[in-house]
Each structure stands twice: as structure tokens, then as C-alpha cells.
N, C-alpha and C positions, 0 to 999 in steps of 0.2 A: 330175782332175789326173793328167798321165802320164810318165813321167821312162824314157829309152829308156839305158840303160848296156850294152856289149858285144853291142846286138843285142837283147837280151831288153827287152821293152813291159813296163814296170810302172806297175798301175794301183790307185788306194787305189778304196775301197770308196763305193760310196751307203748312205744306212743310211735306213730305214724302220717304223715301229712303227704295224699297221695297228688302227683303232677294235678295239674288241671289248665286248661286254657283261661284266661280273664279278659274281658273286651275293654277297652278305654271310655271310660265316663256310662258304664253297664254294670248295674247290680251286680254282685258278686261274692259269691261264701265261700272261704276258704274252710277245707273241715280238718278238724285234725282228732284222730282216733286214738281212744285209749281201751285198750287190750286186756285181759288176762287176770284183770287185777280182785282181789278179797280184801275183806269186805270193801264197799261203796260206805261212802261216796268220794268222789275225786272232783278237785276243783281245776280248770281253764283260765287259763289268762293270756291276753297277747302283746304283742308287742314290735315295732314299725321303727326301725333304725336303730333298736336300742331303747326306747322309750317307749311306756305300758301306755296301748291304746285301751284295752280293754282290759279291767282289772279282774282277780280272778271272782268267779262267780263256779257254781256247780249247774249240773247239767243230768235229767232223767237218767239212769243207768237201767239195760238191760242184760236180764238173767241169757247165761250161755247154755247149751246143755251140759259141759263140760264140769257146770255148778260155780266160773268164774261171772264177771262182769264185760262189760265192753260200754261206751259212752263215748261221743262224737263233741267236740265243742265245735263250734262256726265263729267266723269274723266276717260278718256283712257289710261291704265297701263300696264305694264306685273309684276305682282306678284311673287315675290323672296319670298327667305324662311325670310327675312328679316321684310318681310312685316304680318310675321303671328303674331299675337296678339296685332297686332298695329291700335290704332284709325286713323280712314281715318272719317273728319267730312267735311259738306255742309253745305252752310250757303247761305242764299236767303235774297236779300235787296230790298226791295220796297220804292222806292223815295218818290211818293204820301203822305205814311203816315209814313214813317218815322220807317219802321216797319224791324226787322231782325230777323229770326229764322235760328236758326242752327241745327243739328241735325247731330250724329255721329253715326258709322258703325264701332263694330270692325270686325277685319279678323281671323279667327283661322283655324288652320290647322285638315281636315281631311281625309283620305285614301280614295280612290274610286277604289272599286271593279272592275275589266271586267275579262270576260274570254265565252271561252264556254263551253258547257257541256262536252270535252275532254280534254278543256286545264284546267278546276279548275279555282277558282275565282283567278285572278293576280291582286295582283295589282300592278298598271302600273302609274296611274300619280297622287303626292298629291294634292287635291282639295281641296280649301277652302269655306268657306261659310259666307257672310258678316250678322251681329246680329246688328240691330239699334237700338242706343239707343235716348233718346232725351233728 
């Protein structure tokens, strides 16, 4: 979406929330990227079943060479078994043009192997792995 006023190109953002592994009751940041966007600043907020864990706030933006923006927000958690099949959704607001994308993440629960070749595969801690949807 690009809306040109007085000469100045403005452009709202892509927004992106890439896979990641997450350990059970293990620190954990979800990132979710905003893209493409003119002028800055864009605001982050998130949100866990439906309900805003984290209200939106803004976040450093860096110059592209392309002469756009790019800016990362994080959700810093430790994941319970509570938390497994549950939507965790991001959502990116850009002033400029008026522009919101959201994009959700579920969590589900999977075993993760370790061991060595004497001890057999254990396993030892359930790991999750976040699926985006949009």
C-alpha cells in the first residue's frame, strides 16, 4: 500500500513472525518483523488467546538501503504447558498511513530428543515450535 502526499512516498509495513523452536518454562522471544515501511515510527503489541499481553509500545527502527524502514518487536515469556495450542498474535500499526496488520502464531507441543550414544535418545525437555498464521 503506498499513498505519495507533497512528494514524500509512504509506505505501511509487511509484517512477519518467523517459525522458532520454544522450550517449556525457558525464556523465550517471539520476534515479529515489520518491513518496508515510510516514514517510522510503527508501533507492536501483542496478544495470547485473544487478549493484549502486551500493549502496543514502539520499538528503534532501522534505515534500509533501499531508503525504507525495517523494526523487530519481541514478546519475552517462559512457556507453560498452558500455553501449548494457544494463539499468541502480533500486530504492527503504522501512523503514517493508517495501516495495521496482525499476524498470529500458534504454539504446540513437541518432545525433543537428546541423549548419547550410551544413554539412548531421552527425552528430557517438551519443546514447542510456534506455526504463523496470518
Amino acid at each position: 500500500f503506498l499513498v505519495v502526499v507533497w512528494g514524500f512516498l509512504k509506505s505501511s509495513p509487511t509484517l512477519s513472525v518467523p517459525h522458532q523452536w520454544v522450550v517449556l518454562d525457558t525464556k523465550t522471544q517471539l520476534k515479529c518483523h515489520a518491513d518496508g515501511f515510510y516514514p517510522p515510527p510503527v508501533s507492536f503489541s501483542w496478544t495470547r488467546a485473544g487478549e493484549v499481553i502486551q500493549p502496543p509500545y514502539q520499538v528503534e527502527v532501522e534505515l534500509t538501503p533501499d531508503g525504507y524502514y525495517r523494526a523487530v518487536g519481541n514478546l519475552t515469556f517462559y512457556p507453560s504447558h498452558e500455553d501449548q495450542n494457544v494463539t499468541f498474535g502480533c500486530k504492527v500499526s503504522h501512523t503514517e498511513t493508517r495501516w495495521e496488520l496482525q499476524n498470529q502464531t500458534l504454539l504446540y507441543f513437541k518432545p525433543r530428543a537428546e541423549g548419547t550414544a550410551w544413554q539412548g535418545g531421552v527425552c528430557r525437555e517438551p519443546a514447542w515450535f510456534s506455526e504463523s498464521r496470518q
